[in-house]
C-alpha positions as a printed Julia matrix, in Angstrom:
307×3 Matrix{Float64}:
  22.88   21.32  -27.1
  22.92   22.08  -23.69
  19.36   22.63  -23.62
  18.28   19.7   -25.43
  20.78   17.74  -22.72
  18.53   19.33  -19.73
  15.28   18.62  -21.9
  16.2    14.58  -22.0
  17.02   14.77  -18.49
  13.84   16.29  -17.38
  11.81   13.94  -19.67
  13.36   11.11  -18.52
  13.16   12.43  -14.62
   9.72   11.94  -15.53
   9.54    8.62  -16.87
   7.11    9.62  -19.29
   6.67    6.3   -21.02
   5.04    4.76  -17.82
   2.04    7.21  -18.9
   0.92    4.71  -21.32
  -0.16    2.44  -18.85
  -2.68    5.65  -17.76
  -3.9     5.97  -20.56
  -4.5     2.26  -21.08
  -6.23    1.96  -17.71
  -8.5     5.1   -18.36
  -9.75    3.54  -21.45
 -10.69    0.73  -20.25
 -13.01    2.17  -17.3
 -14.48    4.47  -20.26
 -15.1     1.17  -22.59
 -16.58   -0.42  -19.08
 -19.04    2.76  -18.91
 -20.3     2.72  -22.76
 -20.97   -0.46  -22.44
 -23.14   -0.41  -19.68
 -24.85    2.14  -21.62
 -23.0     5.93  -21.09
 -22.82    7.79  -24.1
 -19.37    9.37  -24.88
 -18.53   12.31  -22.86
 -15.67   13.79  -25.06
 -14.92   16.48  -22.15
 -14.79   13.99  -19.51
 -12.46   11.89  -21.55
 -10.11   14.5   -22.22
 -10.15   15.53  -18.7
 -10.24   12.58  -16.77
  -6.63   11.78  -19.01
  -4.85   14.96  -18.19
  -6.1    14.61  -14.47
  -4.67   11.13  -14.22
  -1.47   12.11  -16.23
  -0.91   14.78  -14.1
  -1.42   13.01  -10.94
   1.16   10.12  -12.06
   3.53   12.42  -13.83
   3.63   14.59  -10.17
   4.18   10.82   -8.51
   7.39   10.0   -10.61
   8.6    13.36   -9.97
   8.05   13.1    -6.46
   9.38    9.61   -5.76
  12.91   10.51   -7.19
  12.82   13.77   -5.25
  12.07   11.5    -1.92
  13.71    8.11   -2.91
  17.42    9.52   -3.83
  19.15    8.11   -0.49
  17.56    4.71   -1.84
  18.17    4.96   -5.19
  21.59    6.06   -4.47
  22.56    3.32   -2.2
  21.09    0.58   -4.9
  24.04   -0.92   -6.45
  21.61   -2.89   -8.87
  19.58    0.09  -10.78
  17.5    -1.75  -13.45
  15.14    0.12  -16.59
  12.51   -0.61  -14.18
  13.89    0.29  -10.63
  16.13    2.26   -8.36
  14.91    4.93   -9.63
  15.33    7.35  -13.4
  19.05    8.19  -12.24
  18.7    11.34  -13.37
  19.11   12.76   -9.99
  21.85   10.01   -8.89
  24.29   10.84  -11.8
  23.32   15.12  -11.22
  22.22   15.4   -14.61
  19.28   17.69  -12.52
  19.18   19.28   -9.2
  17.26   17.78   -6.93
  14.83   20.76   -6.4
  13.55   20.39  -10.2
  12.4    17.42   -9.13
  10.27   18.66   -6.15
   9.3    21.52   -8.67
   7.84   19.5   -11.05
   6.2    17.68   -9.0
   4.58   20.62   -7.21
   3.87   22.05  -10.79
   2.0    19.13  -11.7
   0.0    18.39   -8.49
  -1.23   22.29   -9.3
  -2.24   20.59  -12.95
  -4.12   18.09  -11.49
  -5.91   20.15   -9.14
  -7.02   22.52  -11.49
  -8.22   19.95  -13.65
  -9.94   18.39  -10.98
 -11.63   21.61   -9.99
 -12.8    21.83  -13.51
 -14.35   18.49  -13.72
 -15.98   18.54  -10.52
 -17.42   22.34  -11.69
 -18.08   22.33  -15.38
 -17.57   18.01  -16.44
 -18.96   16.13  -14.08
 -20.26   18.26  -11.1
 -20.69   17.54   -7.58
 -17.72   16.88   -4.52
 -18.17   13.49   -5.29
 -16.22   14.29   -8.24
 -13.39   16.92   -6.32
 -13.27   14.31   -3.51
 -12.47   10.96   -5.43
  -9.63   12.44   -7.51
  -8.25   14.7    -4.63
  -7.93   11.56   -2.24
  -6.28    9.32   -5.32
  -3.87   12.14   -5.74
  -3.4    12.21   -1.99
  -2.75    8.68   -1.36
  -0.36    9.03   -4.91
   1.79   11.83   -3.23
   2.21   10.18    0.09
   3.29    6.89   -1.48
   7.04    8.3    -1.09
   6.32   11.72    0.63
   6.69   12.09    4.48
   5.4    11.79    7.04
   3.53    8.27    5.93
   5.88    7.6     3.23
   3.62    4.27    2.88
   5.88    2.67    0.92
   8.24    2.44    3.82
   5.43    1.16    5.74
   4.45   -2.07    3.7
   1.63   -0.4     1.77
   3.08    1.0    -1.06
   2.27   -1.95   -3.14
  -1.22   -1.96   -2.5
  -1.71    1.67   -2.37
  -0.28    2.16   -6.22
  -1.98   -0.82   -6.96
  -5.16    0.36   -5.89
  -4.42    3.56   -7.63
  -3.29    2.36  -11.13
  -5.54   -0.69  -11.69
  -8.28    0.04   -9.92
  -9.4     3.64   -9.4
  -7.75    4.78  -12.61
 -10.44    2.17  -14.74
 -13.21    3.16  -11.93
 -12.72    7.23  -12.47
 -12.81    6.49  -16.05
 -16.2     4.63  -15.73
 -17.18    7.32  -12.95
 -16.58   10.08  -15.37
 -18.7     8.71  -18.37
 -21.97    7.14  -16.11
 -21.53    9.82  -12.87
 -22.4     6.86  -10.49
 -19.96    4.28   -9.55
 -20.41    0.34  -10.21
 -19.5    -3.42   -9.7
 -18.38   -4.04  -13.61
 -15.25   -1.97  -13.83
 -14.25   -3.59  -10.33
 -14.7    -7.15  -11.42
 -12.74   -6.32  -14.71
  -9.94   -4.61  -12.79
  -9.41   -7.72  -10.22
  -7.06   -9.59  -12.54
  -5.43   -6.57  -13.2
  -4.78   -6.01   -9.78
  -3.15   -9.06   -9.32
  -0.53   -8.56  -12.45
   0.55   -5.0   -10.98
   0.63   -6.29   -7.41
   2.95   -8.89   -9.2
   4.76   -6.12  -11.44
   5.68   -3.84   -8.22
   7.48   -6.94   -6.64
   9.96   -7.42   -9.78
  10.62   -3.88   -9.95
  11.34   -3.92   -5.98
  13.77   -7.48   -6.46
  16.62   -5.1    -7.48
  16.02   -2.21   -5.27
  16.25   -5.08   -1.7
  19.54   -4.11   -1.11
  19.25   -0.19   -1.23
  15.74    0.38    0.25
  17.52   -1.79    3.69
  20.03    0.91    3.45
  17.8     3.97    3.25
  15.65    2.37    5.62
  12.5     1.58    3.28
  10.35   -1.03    4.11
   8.96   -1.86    0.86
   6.86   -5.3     0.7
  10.04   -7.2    -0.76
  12.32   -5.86    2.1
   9.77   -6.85    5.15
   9.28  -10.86    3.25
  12.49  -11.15    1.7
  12.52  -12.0    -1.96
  12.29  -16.1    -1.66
   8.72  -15.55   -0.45
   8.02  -12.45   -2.21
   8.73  -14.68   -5.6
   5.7   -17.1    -4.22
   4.02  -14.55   -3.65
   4.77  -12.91   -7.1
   4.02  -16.48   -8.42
   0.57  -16.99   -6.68
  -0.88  -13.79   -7.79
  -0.41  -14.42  -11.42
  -2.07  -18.13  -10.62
  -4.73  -16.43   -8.83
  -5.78  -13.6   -11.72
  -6.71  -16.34  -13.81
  -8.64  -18.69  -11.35
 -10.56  -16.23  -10.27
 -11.64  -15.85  -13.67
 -14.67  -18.14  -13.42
 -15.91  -16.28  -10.04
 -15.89  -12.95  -11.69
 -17.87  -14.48  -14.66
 -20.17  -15.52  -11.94
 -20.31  -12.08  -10.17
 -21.24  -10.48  -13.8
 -17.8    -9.84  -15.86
 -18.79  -10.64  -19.43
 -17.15  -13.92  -20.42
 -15.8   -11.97  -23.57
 -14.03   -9.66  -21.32
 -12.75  -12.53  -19.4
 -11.84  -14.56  -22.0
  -9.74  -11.99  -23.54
  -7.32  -12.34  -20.28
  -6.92  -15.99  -21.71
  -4.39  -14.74  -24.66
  -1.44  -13.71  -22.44
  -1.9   -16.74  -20.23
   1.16  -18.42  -22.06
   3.25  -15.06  -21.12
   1.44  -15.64  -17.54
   3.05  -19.63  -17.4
   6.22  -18.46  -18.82
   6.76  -15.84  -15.92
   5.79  -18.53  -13.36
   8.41  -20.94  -14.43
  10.95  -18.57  -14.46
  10.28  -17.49  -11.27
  10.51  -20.84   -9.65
  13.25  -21.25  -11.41
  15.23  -18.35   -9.57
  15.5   -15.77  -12.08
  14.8   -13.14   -9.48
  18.13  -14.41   -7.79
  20.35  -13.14  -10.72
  20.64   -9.85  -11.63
  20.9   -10.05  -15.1
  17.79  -11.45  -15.66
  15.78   -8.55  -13.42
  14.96   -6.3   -16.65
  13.26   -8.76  -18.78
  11.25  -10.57  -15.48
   9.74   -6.96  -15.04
   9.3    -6.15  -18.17
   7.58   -8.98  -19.23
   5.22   -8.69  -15.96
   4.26   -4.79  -17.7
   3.72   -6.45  -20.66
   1.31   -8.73  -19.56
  -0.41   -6.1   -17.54
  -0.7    -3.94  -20.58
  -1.79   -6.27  -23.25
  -4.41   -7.45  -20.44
  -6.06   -4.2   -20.23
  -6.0    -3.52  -23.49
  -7.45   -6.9   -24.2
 -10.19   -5.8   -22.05
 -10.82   -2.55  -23.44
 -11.02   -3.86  -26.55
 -13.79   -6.57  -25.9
 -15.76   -4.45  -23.93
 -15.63   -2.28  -26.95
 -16.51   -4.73  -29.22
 -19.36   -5.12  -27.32
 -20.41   -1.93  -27.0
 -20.47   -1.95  -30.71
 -21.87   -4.7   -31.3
């Protein structure tokens, strides 16, 4: 039993489930490449996945290893934020946490390595996944510690909605392009908009610890414009991506969670990200939307791949 205890605790030190949104956002970028004509490269798949898994599994190790005077001085943890408590409650020593991370970044090095030798060769290849892990460590590890610094949003934003869809495309074509950028724009905006729920709870903490996340530096009135905007501005940009060359099919398939879209909006204005009991379901709604949009995505570029 004991064993099984330290098991669950490790798993959820992880936050394994957040790998879905990996895999999601890989799939999408490899839909994005057949489509504009790569044939399936079953290696790259299957590498490019345990790369990325690696790299966000070593990130969610990391951040609790970094993040514990934070997460321990948040009297509001959530599902979504203040951290897996795992290390708060001493379910875990800390140093597992800084082991598994290590562990993993070794993972996704190696896997790396092998792409860039065997997959998809070059130091294009080594150089584009070693920076994205980079930039993943030092989203929480010193010295930058960038999400102290007022980047961290845009750097894991960057990271999950953008590079993860444009390795994915990288992987299958070997040159990079304008399609899975324009498809990952909206995207962008919903987990720019995601990272501020999850950061609502955590205000009080981070000021504590002394990290400057984006939330912290605007205070959460304006971050919740902000956080309101961005969802408004996914969908208007819609017609200028069309323009720039998104397929309309792969645009239009953003239209089906524009109710869930509205529905977050009002809230927000309303002031749901003033009360606390009503922080789990405004983030997880925000995931969901970002989810069933990429998936959405994936699924009509697929189509038209097949078609």
């Amino acid at each position: 039993m004991g064993v099984m205890r330290t098991v669950a605790a490790f798993l959820r030190l992880g936050r394994v489930h957040f790998l879905v949104g990996g895999v999601v956002l890989h799939l999408l970028g490899v839909a994005i490449a057949l489509y504009a004509g790569a044939s399936l490269n079953l290696a790259a798949l299957i590498g490019g996945q345990i790369t990325i898994s690696a790299v966000q599994l070593m990130t969610h190790y990391a951040n609790d290893f970094f993040d514990l005077d934070a997460d321990r001085a948040n009297p509001h943890p959530t599902h979504w934020a203040g951290g897996s408590r795992v290390l708060v409650e001493k379910r875990l020593p800390r140093r597992a946490a800084l082991a598994a991370a290590l562990a993993l970044a070794g993972i996704a090095l190696a896997a790396n390595a092998i792409l860039s030798v065997f997959v998809r060769p070059g130091l294009t290849t080594f150089l584009y996944f070693a920076l994205s892990q980079a930039l993943a460590w030092f989203y929480s590890a010193p010295p930058l510690r960038l999400h102290s610094r007022g980047l961290g949003e845009f750097v894991t934003m960057l990271l999950v909605t953008l590079l993860t869809p444009l390795g994915g495309y990288y992987l299958q074509r070997g040159e990079f392009g304008l399609l899975p950028v324009l498809a990952a724009i909206p995207l962008c905006c919903f987990q720019f908009a995601m990272l501020l729920t999850v950061e609502f709870p955590d205000v009080e903490g981070d000021r504590i610890a002394g990290k400057g996340t984006l939330v912290v530096r605007l205070g959460p009135p304006s971050a919740a414009r902000l956080y309101a905007a961005l969802l408004i501005g996914a969908y208007a940009a819609l017609p200028l991506l069309i323009a720039a060359g998104l397929p309309s099919a792969a645009a239009l398939a953003l239209l089906g969670a524009l109710p869930l879209a509205l529905w977050q909006v009002w809230r927000t204005t309303r002031g749901d990200w003033r009360r606390p009991e009503r922080w789990n379901p405004l983030a997880f709604t925000t995931i969901v939307l970002l989810l069933t949009s990429a998936a959405a995505q994936a699924l009509a570029f697929g189509l038209l791949w097949s078609g």
